[in-house]
N, CA, C and O of each residue as an XYZ file, in Angstrom:
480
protein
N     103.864    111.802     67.701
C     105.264    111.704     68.067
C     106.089    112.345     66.973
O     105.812    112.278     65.776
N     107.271    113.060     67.566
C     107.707    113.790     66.591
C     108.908    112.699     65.662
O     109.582    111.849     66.244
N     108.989    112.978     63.969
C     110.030    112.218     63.563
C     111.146    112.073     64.318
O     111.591    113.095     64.840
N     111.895    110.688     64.561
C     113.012    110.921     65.467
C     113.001    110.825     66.585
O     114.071    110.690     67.177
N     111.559    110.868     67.409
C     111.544    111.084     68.425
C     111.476    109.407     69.295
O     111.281    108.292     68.810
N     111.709    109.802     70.636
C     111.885    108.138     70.893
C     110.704    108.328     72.281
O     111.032    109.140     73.147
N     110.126    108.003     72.355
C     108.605    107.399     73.670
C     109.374    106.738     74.553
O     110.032    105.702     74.456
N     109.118    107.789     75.762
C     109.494    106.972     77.214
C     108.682    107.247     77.909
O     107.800    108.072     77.671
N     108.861    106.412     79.218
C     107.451    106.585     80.628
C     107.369    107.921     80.714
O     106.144    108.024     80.767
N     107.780    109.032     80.768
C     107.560    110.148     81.142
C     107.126    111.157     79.948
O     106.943    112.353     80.176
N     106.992    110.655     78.805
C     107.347    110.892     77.651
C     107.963    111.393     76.311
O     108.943    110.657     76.200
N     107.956    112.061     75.435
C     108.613    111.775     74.266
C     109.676    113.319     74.607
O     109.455    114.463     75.005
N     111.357    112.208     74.009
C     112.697    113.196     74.076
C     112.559    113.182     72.597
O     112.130    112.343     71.804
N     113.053    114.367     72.476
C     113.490    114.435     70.918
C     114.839    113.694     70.871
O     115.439    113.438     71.915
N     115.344    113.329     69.584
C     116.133    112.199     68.990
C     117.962    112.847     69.715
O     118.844    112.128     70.183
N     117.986    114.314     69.558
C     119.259    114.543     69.864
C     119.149    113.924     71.293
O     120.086    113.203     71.636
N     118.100    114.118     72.186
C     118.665    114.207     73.271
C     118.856    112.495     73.765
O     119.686    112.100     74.585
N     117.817    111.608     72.999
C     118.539    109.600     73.432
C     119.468    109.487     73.328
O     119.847    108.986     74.386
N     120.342    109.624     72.643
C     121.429    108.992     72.604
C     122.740    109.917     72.516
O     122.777    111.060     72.060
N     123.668    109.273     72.981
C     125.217    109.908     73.157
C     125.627    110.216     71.661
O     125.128    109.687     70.669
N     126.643    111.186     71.682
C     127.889    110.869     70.706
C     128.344    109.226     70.151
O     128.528    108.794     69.013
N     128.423    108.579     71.478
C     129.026    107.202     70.915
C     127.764    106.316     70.406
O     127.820    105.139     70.051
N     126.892    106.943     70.439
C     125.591    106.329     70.146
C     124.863    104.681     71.079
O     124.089    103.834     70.633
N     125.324    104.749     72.039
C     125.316    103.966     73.329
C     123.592    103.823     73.541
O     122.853    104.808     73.531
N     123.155    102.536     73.715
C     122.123    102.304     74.125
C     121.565    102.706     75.931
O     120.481    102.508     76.478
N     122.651    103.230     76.371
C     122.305    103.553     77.683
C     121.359    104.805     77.966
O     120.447    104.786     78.792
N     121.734    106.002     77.092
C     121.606    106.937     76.565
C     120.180    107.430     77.368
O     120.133    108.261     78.275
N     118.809    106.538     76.664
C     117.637    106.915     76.721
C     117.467    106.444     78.334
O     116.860    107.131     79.154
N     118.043    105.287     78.613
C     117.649    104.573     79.885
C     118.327    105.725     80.816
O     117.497    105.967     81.692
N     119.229    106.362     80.962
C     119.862    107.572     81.937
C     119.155    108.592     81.620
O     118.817    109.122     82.679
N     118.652    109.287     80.545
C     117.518    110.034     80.826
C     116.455    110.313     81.390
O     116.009    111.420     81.695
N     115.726    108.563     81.645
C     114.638    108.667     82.035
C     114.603    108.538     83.518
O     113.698    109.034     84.188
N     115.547    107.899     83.999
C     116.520    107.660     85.724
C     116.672    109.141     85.816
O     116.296    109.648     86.873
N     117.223    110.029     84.768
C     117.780    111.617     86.191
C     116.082    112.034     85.428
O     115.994    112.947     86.249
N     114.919    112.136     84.730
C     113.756    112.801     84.102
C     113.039    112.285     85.586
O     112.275    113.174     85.960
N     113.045    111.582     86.163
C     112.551    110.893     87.662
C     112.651    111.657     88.526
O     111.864    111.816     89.458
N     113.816    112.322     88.276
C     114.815    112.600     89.954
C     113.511    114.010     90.033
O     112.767    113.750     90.978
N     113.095    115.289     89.356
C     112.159    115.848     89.041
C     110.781    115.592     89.202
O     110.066    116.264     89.946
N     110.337    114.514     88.435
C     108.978    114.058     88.868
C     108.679    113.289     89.974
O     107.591    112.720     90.059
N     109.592    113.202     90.901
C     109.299    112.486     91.833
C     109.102    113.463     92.851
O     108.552    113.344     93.946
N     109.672    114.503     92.282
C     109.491    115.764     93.467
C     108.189    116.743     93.230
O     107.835    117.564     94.076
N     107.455    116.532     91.844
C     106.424    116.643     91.828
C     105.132    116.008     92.499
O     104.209    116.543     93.114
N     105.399    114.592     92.148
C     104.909    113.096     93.001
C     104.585    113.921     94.621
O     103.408    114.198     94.852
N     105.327    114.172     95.360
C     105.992    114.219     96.564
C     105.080    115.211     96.909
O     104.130    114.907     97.630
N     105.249    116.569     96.430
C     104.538    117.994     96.338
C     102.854    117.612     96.383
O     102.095    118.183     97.166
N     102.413    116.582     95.440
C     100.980    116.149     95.702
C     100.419    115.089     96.308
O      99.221    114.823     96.406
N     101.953    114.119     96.964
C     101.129    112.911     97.960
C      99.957    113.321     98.727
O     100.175    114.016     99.720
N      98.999    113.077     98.502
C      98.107    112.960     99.196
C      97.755    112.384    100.869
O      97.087    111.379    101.113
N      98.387    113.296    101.907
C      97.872    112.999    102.875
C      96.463    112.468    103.783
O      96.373    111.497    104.534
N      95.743    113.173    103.523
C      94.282    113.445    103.432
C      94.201    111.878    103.183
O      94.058    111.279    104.249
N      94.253    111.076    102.106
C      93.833    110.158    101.942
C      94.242    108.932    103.009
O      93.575    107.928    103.260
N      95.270    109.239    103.444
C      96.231    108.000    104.254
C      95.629    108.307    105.466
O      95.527    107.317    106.189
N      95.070    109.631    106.073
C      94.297    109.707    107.030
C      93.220    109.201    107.553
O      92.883    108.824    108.675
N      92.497    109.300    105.990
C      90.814    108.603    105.758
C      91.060    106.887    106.162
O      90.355    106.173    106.875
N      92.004    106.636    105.610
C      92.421    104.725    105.643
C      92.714    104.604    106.660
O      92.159    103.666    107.232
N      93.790    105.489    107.545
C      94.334    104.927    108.915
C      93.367    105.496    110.163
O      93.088    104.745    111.098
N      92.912    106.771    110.115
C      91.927    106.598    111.133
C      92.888    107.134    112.514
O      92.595    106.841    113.673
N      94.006    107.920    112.142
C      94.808    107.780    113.768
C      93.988    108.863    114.485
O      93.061    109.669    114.401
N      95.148    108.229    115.394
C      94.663    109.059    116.773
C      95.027    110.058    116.738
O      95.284    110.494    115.616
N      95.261    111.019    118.013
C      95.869    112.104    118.011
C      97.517    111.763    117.857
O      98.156    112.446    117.057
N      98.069    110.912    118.476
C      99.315    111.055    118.013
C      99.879    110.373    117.088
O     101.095    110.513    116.957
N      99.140    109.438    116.183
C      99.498    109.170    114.969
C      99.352    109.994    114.172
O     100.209    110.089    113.293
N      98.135    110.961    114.179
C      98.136    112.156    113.661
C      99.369    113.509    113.550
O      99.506    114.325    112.639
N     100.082    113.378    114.718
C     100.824    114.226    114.633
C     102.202    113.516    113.665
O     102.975    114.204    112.998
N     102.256    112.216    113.772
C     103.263    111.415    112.739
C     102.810    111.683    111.408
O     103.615    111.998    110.532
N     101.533    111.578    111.181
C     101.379    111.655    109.878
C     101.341    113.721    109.398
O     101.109    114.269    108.320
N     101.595    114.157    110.422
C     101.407    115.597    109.882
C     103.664    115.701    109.766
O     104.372    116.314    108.966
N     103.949    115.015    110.670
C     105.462    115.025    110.391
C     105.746    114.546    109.224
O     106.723    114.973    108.607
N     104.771    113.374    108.618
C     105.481    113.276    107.267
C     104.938    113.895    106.238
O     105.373    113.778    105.093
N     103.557    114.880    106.685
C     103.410    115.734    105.111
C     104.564    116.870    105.468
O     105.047    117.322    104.430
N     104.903    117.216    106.192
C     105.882    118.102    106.404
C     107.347    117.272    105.931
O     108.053    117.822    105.086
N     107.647    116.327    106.340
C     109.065    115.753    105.554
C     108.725    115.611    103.855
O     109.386    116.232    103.022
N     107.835    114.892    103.567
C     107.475    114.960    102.050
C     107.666    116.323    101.468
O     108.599    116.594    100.712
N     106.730    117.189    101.855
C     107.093    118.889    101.323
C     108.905    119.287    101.004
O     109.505    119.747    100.032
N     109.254    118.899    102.172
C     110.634    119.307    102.582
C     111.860    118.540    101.416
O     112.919    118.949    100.940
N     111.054    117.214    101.278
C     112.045    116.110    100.560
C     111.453    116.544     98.736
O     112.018    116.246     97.683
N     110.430    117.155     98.896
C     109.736    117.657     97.211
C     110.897    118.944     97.151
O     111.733    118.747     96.269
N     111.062    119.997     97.793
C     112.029    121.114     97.571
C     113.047    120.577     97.706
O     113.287    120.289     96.534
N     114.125    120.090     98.452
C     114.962    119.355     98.402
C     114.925    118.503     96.847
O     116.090    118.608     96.462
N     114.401    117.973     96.127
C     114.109    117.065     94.917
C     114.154    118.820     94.093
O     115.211    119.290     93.674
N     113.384    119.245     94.042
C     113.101    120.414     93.236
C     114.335    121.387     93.174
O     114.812    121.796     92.116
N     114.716    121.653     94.203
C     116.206    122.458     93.780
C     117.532    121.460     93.683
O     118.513    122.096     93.298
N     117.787    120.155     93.917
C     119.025    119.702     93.598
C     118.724    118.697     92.247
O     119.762    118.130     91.903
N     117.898    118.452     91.659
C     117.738    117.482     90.484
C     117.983    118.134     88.926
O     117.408    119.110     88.444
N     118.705    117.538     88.491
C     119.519    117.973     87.008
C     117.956    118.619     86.125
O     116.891    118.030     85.940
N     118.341    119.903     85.758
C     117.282    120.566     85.328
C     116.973    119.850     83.760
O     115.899    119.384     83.380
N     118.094    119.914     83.099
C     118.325    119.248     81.797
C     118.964    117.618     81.629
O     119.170    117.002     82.675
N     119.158    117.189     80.788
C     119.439    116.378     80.303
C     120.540    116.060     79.235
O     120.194    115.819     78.078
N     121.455    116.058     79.489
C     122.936    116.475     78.646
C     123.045    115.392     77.620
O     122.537    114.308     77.907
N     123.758    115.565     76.228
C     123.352    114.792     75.020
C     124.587    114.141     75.294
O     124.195    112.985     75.446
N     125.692    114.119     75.442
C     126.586    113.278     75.892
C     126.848    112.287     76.803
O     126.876    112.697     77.963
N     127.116    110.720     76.600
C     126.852    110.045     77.838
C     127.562    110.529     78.701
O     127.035    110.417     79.808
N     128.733    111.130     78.722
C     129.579    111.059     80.142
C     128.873    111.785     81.065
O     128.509    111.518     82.210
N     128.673    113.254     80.003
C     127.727    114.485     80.971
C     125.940    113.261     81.806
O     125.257    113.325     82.828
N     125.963    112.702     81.033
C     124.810    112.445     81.419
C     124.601    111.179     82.575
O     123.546    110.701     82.994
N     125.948    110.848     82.904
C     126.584    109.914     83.911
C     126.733    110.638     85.339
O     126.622    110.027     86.402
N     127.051    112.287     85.215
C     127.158    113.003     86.042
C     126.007    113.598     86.280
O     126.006    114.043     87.427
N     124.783    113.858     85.574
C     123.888    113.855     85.871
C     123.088    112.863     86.534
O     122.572    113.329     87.551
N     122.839    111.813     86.344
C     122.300    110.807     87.228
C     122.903    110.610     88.130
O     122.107    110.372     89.038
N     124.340    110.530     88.637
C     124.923    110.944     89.553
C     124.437    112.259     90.628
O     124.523    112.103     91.846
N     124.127    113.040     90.263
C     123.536    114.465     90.997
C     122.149    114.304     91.212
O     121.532    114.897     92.097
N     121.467    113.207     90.106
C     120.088    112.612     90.673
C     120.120    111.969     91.678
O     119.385    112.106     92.656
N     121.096    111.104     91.507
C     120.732    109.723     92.567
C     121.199    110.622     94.213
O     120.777    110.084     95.237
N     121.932    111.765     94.348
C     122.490    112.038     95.588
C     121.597    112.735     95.727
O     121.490    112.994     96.925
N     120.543    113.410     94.905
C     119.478    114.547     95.761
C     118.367    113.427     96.082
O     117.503    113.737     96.902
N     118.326    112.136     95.492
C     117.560    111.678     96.084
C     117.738    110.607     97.026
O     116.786    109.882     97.312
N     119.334    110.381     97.734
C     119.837    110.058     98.936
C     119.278    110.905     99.782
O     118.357    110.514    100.499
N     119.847    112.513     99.855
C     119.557    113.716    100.555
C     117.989    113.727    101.224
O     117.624    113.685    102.398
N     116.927    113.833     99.443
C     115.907    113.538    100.280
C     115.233    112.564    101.055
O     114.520    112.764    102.039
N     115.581    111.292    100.419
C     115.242    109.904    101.782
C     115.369    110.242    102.692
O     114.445    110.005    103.470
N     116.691    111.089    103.277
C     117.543    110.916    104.314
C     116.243    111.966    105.566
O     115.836    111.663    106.688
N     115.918    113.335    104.599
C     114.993    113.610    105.192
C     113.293    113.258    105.201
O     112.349    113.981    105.520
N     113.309    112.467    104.929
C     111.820    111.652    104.904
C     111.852    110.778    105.653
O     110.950    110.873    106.484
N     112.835    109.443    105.848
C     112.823    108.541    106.696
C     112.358    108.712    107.807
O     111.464    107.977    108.225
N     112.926    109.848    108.622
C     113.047    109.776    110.357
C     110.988    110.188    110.464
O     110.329    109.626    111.338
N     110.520    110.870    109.778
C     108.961    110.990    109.861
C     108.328    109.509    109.582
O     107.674    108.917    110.440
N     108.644    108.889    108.068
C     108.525    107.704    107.839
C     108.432    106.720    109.087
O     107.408    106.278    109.607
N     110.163    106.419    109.541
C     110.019    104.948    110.824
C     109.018    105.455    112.102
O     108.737    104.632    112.974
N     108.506    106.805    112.175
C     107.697    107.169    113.778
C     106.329    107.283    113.584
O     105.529    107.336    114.518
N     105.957    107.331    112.135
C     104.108    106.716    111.414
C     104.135    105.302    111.392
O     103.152    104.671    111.002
């Protein structure tokens, strides 16, 4: 770990980027909330279909539900992949508006995952 550096689930930010100007304990915790909004669209990109197939066993037309949701997953991974804060801004406010732009790309993508989701 680098001097300075602070260890999170996703792992290690260097020291400028935890914490704000005001030096606010929120700092690291909003990093790792919009550092999500990204890996979840990685997550997404490699759910494993194949496997949920092997367990459920459908039929032909559960099959076609479950091919609707590797297709919504894909859709909700690009969707995640082009609207999620690329960086991580050293200022809390900036970084308020960033998790902000996290949390709505990942409204956006629910929004397109669900309707495959409730018909599997």
């Amino acid at each position: 770990m680098q001097q300075n550096a602070v260890k999170t689930w996703g792992g290690e930010l260097p020291a400028s980027d935890t914490s704000s100007s005001q030096g606010s304990s929120f700092g690291p915790a909003i990093a790792e909330l919009i550092r999500g909004c990204s890996q979840e669209a990685i997550q997404l990109k490699n759910w494993n279909i194949d496997s949920i197939a092997l367990v459920v066993g459908p039929d032909a037309v559960r099959q076609n539900a479950l091919d609707k949701v590797r297709n919504a997953s894909i859709e909700t991974a690009d969707i995640l992949a082009a609207t999620c804060p690329k960086k991580i801004p050293v200022a809390l406010t900036a970084r308020f508006d960033a998790l902000k732009q996290a949390v709505d790309a990942f409204i956006t993508g629910l929004d397109a995952l669900r309707p495959a989701m409730e018909t599997f």
